[in-house]
PDB file as gemmi writes it, atoms N, CA and C in Angstrom:
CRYST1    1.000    1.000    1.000  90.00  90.00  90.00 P 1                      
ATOM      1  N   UNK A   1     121.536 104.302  76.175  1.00  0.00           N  
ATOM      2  CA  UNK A   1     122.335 104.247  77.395  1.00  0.00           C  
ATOM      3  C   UNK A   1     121.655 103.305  78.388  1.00  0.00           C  
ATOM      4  N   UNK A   2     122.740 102.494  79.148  1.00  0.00           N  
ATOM      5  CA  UNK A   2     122.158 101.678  80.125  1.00  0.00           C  
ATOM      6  C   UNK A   2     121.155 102.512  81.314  1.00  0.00           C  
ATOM      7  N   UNK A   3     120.550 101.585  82.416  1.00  0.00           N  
ATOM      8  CA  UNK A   3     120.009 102.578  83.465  1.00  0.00           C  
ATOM      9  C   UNK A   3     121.126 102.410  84.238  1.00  0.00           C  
ATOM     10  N   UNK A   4     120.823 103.170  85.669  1.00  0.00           N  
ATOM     11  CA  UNK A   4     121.825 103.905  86.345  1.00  0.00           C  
ATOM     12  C   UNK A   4     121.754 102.767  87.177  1.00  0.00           C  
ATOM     13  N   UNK A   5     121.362 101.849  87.374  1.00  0.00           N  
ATOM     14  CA  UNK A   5     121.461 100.401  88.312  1.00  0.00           C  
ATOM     15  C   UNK A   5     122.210  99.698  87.475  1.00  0.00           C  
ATOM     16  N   UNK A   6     122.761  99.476  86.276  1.00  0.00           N  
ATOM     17  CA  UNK A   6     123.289  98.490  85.323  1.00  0.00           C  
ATOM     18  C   UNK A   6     124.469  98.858  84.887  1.00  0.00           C  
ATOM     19  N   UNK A   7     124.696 100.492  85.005  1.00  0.00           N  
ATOM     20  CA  UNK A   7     126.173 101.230  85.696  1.00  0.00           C  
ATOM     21  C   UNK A   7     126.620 100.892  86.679  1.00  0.00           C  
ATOM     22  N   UNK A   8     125.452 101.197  87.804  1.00  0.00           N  
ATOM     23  CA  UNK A   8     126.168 100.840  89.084  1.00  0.00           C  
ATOM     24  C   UNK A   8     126.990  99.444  89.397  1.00  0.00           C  
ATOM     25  N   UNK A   9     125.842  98.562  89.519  1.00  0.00           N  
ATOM     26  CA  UNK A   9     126.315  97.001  89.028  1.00  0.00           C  
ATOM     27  C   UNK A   9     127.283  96.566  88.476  1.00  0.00           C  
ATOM     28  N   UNK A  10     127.656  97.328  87.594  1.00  0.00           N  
ATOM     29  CA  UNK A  10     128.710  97.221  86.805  1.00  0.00           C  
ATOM     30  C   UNK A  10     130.113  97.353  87.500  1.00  0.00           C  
ATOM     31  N   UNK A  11     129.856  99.038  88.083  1.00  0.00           N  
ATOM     32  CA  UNK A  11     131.115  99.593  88.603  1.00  0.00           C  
ATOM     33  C   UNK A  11     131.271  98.876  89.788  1.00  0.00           C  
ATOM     34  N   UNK A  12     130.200  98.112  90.594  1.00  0.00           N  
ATOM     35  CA  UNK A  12     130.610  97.155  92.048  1.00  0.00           C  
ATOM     36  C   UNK A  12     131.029  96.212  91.736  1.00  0.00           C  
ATOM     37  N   UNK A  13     130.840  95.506  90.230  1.00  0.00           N  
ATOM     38  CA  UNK A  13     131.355  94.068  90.073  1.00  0.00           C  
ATOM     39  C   UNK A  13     132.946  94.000  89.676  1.00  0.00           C  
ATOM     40  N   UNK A  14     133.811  95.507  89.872  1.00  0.00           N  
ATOM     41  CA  UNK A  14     134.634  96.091  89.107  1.00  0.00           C  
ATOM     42  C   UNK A  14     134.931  96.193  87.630  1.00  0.00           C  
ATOM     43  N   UNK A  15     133.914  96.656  87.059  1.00  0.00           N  
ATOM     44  CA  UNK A  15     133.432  96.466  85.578  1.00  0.00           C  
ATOM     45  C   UNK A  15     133.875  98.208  85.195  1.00  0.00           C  
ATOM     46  N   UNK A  16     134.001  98.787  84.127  1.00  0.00           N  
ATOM     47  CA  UNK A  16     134.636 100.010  83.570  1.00  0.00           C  
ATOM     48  C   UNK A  16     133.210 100.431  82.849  1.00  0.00           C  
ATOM     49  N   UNK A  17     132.320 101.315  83.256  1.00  0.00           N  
ATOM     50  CA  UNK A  17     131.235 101.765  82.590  1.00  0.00           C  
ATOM     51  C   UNK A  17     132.305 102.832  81.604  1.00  0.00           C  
ATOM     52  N   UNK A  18     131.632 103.332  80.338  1.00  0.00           N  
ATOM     53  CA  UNK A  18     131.931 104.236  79.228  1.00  0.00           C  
ATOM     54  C   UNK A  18     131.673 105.498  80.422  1.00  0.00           C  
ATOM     55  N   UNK A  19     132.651 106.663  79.514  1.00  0.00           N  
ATOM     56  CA  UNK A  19     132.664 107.821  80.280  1.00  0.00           C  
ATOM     57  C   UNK A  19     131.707 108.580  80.183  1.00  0.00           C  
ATOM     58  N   UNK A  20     131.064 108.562  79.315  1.00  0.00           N  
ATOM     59  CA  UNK A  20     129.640 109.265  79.103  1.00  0.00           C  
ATOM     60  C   UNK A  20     128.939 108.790  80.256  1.00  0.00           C  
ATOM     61  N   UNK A  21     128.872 107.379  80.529  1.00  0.00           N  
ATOM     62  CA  UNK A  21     127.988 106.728  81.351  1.00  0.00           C  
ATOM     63  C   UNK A  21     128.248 107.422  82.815  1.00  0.00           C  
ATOM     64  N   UNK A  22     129.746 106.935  82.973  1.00  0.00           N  
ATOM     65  CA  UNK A  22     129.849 107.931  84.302  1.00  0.00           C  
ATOM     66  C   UNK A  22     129.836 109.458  84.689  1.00  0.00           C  
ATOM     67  N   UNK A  23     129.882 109.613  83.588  1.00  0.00           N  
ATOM     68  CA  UNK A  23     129.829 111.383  83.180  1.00  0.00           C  
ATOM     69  C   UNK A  23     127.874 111.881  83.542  1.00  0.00           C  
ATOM     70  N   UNK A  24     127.058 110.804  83.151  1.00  0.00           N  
ATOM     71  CA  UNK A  24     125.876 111.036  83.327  1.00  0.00           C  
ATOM     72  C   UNK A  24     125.216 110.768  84.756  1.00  0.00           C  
ATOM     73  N   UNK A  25     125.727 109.380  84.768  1.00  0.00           N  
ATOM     74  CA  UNK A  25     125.564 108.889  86.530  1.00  0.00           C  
ATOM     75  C   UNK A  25     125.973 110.037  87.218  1.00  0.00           C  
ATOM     76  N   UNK A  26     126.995 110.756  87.633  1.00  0.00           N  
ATOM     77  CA  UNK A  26     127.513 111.603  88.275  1.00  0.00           C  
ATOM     78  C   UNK A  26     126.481 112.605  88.560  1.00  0.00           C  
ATOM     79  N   UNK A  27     126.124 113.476  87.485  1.00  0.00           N  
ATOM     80  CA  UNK A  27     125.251 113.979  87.357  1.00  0.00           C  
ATOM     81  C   UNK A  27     123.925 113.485  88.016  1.00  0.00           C  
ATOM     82  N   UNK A  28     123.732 112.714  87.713  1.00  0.00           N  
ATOM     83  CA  UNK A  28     122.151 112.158  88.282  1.00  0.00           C  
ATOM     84  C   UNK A  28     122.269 112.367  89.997  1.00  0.00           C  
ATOM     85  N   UNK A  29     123.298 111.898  90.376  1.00  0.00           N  
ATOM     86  CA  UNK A  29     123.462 111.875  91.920  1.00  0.00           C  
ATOM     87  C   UNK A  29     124.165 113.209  92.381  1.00  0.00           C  
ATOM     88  N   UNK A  30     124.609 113.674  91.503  1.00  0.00           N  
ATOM     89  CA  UNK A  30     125.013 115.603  92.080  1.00  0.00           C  
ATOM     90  C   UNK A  30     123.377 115.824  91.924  1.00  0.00           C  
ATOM     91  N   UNK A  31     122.638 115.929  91.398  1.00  0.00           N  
ATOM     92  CA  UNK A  31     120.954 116.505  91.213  1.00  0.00           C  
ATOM     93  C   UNK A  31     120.187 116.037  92.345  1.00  0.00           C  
ATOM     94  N   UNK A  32     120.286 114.973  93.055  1.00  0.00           N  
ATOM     95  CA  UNK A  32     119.686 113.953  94.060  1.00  0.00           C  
ATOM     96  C   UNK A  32     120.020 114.473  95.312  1.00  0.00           C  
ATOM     97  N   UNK A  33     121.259 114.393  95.422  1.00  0.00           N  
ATOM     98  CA  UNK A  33     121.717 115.101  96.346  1.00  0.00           C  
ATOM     99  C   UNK A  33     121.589 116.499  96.637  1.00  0.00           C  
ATOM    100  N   UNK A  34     121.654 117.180  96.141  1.00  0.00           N  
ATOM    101  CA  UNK A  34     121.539 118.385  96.572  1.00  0.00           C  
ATOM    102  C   UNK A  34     119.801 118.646  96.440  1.00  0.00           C  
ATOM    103  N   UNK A  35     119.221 117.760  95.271  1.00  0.00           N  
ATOM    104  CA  UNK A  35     117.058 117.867  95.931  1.00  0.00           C  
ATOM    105  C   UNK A  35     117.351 117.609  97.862  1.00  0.00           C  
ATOM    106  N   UNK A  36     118.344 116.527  97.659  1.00  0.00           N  
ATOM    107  CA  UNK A  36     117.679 116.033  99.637  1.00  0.00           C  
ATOM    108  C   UNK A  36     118.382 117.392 100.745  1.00  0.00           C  
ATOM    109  N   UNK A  37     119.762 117.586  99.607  1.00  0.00           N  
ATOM    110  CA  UNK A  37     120.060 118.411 100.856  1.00  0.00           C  
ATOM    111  C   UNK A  37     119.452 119.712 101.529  1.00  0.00           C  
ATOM    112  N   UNK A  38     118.642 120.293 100.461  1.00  0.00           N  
ATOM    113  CA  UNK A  38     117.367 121.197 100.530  1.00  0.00           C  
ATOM    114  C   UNK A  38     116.807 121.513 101.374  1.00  0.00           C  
ATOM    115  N   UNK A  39     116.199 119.493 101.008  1.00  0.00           N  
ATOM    116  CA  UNK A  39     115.094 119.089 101.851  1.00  0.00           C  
ATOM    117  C   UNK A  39     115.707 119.184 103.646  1.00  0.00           C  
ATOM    118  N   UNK A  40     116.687 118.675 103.509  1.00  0.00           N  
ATOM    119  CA  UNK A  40     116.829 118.454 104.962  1.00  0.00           C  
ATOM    120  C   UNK A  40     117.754 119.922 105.629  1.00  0.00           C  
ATOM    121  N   UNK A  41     118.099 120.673 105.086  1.00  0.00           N  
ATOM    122  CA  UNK A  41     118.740 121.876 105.639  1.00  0.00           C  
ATOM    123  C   UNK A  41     117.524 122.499 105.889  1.00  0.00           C  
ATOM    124  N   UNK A  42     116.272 122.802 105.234  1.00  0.00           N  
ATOM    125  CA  UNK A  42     114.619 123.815 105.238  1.00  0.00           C  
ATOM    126  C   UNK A  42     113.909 122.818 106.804  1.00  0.00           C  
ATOM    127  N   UNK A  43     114.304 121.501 106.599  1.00  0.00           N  
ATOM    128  CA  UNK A  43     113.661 120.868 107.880  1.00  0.00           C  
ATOM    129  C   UNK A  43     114.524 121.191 108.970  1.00  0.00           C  
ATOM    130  N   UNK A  44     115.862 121.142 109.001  1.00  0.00           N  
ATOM    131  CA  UNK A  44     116.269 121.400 110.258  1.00  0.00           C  
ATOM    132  C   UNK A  44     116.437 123.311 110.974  1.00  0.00           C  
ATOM    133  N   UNK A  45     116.576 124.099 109.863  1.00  0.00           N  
ATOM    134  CA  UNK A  45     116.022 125.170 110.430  1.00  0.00           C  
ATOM    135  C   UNK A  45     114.803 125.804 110.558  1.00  0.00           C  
ATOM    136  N   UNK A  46     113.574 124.747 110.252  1.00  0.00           N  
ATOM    137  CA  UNK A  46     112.544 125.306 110.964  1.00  0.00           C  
ATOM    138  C   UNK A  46     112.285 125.367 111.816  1.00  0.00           C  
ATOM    139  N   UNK A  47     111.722 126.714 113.107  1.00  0.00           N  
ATOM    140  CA  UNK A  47     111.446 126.866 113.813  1.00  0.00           C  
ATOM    141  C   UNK A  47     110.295 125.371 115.000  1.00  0.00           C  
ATOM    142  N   UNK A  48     109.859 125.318 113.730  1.00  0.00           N  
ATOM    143  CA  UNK A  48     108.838 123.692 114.248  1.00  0.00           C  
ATOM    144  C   UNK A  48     109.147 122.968 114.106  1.00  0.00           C  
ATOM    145  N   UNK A  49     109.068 121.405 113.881  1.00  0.00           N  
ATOM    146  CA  UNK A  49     109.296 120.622 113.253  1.00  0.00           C  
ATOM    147  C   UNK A  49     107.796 120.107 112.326  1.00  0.00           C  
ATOM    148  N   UNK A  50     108.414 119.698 111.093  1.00  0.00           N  
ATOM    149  CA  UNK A  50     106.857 119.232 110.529  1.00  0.00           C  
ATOM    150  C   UNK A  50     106.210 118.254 111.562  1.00  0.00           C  
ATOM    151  N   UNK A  51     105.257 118.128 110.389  1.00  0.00           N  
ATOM    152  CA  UNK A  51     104.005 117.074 110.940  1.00  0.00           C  
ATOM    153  C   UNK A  51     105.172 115.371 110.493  1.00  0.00           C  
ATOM    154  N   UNK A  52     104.420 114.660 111.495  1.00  0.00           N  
ATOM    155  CA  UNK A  52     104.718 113.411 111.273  1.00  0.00           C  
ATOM    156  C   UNK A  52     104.083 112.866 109.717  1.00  0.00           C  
ATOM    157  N   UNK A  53     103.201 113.154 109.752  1.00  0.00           N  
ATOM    158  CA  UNK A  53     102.685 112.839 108.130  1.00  0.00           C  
ATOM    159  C   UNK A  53     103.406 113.324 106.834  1.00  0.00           C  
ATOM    160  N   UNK A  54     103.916 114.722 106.861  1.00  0.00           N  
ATOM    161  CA  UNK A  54     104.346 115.565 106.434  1.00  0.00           C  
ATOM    162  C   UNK A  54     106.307 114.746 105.977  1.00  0.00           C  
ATOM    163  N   UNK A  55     106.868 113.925 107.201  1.00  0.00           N  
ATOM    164  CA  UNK A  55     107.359 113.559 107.107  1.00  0.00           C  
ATOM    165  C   UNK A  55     108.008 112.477 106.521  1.00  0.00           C  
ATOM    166  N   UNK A  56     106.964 111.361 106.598  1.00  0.00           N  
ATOM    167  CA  UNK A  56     106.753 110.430 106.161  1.00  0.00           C  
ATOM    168  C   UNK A  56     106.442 110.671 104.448  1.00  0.00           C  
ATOM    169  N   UNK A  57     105.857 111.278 104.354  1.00  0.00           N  
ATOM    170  CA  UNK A  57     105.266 111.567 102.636  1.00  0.00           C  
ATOM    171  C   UNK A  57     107.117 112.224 102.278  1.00  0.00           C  
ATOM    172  N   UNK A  58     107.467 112.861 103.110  1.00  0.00           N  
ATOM    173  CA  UNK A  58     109.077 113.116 102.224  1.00  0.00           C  
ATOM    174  C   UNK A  58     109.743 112.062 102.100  1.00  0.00           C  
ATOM    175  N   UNK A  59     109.996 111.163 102.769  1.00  0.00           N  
ATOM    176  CA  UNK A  59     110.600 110.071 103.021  1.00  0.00           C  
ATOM    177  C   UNK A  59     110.417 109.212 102.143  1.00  0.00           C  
ATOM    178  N   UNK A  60     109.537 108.916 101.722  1.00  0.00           N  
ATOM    179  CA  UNK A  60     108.485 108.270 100.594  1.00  0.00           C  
ATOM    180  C   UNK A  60     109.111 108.721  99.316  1.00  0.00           C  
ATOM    181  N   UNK A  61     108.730 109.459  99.189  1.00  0.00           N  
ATOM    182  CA  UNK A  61     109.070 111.060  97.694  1.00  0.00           C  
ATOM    183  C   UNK A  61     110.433 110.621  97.689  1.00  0.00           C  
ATOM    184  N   UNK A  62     111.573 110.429  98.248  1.00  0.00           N  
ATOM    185  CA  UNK A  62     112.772 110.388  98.695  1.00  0.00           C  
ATOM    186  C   UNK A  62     113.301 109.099  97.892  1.00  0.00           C  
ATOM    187  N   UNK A  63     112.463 108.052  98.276  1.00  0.00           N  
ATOM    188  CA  UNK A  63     112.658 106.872  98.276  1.00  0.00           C  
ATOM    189  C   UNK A  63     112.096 106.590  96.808  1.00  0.00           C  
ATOM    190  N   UNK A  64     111.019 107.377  96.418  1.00  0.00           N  
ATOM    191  CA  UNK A  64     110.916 107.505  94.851  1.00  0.00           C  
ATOM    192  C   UNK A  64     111.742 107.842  93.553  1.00  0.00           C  
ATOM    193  N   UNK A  65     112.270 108.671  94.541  1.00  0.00           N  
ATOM    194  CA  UNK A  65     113.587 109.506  93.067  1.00  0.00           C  
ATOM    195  C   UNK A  65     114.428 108.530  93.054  1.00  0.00           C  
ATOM    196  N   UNK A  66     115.286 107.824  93.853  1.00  0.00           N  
ATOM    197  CA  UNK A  66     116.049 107.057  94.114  1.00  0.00           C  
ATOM    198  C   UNK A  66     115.881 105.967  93.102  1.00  0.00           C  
ATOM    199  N   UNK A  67     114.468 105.336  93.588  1.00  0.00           N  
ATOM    200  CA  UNK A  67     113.955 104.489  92.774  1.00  0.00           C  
ATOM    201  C   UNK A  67     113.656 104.648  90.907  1.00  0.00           C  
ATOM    202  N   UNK A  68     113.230 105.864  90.989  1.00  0.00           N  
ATOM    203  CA  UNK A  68     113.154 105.896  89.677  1.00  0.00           C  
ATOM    204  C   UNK A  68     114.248 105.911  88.881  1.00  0.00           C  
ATOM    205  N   UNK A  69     115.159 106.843  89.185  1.00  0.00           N  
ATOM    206  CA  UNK A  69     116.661 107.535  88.953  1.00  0.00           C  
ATOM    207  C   UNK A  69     117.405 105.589  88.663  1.00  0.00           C  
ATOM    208  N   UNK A  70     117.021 104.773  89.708  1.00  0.00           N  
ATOM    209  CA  UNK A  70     118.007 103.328  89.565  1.00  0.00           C  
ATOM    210  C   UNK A  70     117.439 102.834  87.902  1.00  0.00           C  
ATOM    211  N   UNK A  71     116.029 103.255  87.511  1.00  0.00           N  
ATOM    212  CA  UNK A  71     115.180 102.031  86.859  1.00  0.00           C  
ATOM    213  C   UNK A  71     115.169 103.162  85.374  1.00  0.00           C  
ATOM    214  N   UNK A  72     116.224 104.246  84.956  1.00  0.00           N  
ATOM    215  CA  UNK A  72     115.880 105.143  84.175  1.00  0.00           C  
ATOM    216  C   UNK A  72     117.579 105.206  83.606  1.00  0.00           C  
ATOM    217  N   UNK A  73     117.700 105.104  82.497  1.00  0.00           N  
ATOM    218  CA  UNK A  73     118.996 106.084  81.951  1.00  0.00           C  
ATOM    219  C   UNK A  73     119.357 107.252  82.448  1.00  0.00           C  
ATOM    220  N   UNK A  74     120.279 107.670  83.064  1.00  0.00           N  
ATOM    221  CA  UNK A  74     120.743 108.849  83.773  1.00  0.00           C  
ATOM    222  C   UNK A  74     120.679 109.789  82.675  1.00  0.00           C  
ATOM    223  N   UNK A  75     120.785 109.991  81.657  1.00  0.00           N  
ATOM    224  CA  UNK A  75     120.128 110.786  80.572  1.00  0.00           C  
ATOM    225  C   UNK A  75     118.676 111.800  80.253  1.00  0.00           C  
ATOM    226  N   UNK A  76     118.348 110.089  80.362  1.00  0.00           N  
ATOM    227  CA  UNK A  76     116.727 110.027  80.236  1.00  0.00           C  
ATOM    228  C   UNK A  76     116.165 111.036  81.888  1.00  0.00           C  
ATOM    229  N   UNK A  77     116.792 110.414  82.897  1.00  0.00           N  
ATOM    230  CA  UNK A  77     116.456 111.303  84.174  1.00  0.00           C  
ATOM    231  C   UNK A  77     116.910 112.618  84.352  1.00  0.00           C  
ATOM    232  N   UNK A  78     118.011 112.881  83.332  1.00  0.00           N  
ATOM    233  CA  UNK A  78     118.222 114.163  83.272  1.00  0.00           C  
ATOM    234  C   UNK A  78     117.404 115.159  82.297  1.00  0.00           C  
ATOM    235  N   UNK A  79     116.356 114.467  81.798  1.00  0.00           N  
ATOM    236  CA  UNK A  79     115.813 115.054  80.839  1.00  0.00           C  
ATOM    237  C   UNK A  79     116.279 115.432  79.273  1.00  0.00           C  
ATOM    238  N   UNK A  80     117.455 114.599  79.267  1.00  0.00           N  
ATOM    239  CA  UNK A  80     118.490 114.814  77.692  1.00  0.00           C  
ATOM    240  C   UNK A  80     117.659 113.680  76.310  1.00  0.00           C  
ATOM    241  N   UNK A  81     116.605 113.079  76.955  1.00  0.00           N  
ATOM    242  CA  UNK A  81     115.944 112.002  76.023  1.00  0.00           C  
ATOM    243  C   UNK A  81     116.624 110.699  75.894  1.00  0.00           C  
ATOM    244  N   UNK A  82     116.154 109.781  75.072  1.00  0.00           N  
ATOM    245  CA  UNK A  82     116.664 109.066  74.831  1.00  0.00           C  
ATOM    246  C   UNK A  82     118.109 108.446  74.453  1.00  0.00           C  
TER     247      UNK A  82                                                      
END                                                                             
């Protein structure tokens, strides 16, 4: 299976990825989404707000999954293997 950037690419250039493909992509970004939405529903009802450091390192982490998830078979990121 392609990675999930070579789907995407695909589907912006108006290109028809296989349904598996979008069937997997989907998935990858229902999983993404709801890691951040977590993240950011536990940050906004805390009583404190984190640390600025604390913040930044999520943001980061954030910007990792994203990244990896683009450079990985949506498969493969789902843990289904090769």
């Amino acid at each position: 299976m392609r990675t999930l950037y070579e789907i995407v690419e695909d589907m912006q250039a108006s290109k028809m990825p296989t349904h598996e493909e979008c069937y997997y992509a989907l998935q990858v970004y229902r999983s993404m989404f709801n890691i951040e939405h977590r993240k950011y529903r536990e940050e906004l009802t805390r009583k404190e707000r984190s640390s600025k450091w604390y913040r930044e390192q999520s943001a980061e982490l954030s910007f990792d999954m994203y990244k990896a998830a683009l450079s990985t078979s949506p498969k493969e990121w789902m843990g289904e293997g090769k």
